[in-house]
N, C-alpha and C positions, 0 to 999 in steps of 0.2 A: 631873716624873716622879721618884721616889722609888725605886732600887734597896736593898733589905734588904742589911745590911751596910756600906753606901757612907757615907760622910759630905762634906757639901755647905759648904763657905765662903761666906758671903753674901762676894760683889766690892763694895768700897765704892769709887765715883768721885766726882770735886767734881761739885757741883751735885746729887747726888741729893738726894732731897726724903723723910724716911720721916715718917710719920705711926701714934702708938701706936693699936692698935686701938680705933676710936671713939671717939679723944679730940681733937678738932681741934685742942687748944690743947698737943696736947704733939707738935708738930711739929719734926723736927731734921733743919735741911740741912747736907749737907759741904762745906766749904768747902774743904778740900785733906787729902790722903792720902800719908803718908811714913812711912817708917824706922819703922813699926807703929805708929804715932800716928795720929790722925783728929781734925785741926780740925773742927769744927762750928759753929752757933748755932743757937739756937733761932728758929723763926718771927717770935715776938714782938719778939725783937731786932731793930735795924738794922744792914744791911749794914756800915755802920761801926762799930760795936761789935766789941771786940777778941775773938774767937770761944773757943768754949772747947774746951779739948782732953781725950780720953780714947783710951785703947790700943784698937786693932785688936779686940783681944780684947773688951773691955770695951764698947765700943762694938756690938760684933755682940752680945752676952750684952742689954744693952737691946733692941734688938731682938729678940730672941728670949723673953725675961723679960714686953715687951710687946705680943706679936704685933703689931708694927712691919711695917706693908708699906708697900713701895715707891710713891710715890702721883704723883710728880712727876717734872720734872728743873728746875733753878731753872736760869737761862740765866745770871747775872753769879756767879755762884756756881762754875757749870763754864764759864768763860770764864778762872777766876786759873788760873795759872800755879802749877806747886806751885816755893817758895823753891831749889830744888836745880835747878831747869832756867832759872832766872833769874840764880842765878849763875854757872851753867854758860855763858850766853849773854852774859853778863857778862864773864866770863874770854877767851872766844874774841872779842869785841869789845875789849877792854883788849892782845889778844896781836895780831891784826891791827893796831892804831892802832899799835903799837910798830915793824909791822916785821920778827916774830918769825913763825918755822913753828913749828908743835907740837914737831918735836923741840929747835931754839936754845931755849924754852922750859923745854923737859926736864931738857934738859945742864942748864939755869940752877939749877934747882929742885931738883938730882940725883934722879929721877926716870925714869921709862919713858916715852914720846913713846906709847904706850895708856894709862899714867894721865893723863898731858892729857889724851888723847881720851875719855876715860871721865868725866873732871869736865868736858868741854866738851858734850857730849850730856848732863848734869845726872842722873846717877846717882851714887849713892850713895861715896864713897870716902875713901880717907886725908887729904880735903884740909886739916882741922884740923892734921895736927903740920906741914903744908909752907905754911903760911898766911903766914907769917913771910916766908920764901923768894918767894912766890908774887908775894904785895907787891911786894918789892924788885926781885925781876925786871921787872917789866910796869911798874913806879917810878910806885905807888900809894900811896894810906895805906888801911889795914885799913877805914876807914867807905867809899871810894869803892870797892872790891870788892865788900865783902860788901852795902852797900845800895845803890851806885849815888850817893853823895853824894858833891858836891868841896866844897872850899873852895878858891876865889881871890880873890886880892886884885886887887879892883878900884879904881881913883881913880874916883869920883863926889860930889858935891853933895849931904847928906841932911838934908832938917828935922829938928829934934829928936824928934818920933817916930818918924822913920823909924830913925834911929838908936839909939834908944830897942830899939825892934821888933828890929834884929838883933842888939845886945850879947846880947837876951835868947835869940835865935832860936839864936845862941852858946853857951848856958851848957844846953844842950837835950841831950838822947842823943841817938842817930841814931834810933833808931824812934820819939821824941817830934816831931824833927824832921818824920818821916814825918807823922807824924797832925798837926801844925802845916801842914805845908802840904794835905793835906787839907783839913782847916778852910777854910782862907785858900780854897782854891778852891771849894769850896761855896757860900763866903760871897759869892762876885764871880759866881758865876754864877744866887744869887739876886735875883730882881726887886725893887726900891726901890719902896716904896707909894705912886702918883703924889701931889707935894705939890698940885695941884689944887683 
């Protein structure tokens, strides 16, 4: 229902599915919704494919440019987690193993024991300039916060490719890393063509 005068926000959540009017192939699901940003991909795409992103704004203006309606909800799509409530859970998992209450954190980070609570519930906040601090409190390095990666040295046995495989796995970014083990687990959980 339409009141004159009123102006209406289309709500963008992960998973919704919009479809431009009578064009099947110009299909675009959300993939996550932050800080006015709205990951996407396209239909056509695979879920692994790196999604592409457009503003709030810009995104709703497509829709509305394409009489875009709602057609779906894609289920692995609104199952991600948007990145701010992952490191938020990240944080409060890293300050538990430690030992730490939200406020020994606080003191630590010189901070408010509600900005903990406010980056541990994965809202939006200052955590960029206390990232530094954040680390060294909870006695991380910046890739095991923000992505959830460690590095330890472990003593094992490794064939030459295997060792091969991780100087390389080594010389990786963290979110190359991410999509490398991707791969790697796809590839083990697809089926070998019986030698038969």
């Amino acid at each position: 229902m339409l009141f004159r005068g009123m102006r209406y926000a289309t709500i963008l959540q992960p998973g919704q599915v919009w479809m431009s009017s009578g064009r099947e192939d110009s299909q675009r699901i959300v993939v996550d919704v932050f800080k006015g940003k709205v990951l996407y991909r396209l239909a056509s795409q695979s879920a692994d494919d790196a999604p592409q992103e457009a503003s709030r704004s810009a995104f709703r203006r497509w829709i509305a440019d394409n009489s875009a309606e709602l057609t779906d909800q894609d289920a692995e799509a609104g199952q991600k987690v948007s990145p701010s409530a992952e490191l938020g859970k990240r944080i409060r998992a890293l300050r538990q193993a430690a030992g730490m209450t939200q406020q020994q954190l606080a003191d630590a980070v010189e901070v408010s024991r509600a900005a903990v609570a406010f980056w541990e519930t994965g809202r939006e906040g200052s955590i960029n300039k206390h990232l530094t601090a954040l680390c060294q409190a909870l006695g991380v390095g910046e890739d095991t916060l923000l992505n959830g990666l460690a590095e330890e040295r472990i003593q094992t046995t490794l064939s030459p490719d295997e060792a091969d495989l991780i100087a390389l796995y080594r010389m990786l970014s963290p979110s190359r890393k991410l999509s490398a083990q991707k791969w790697l687990e796809r590839q083990t959980n697809q089926r070998e063509p019986d030698d038969g």
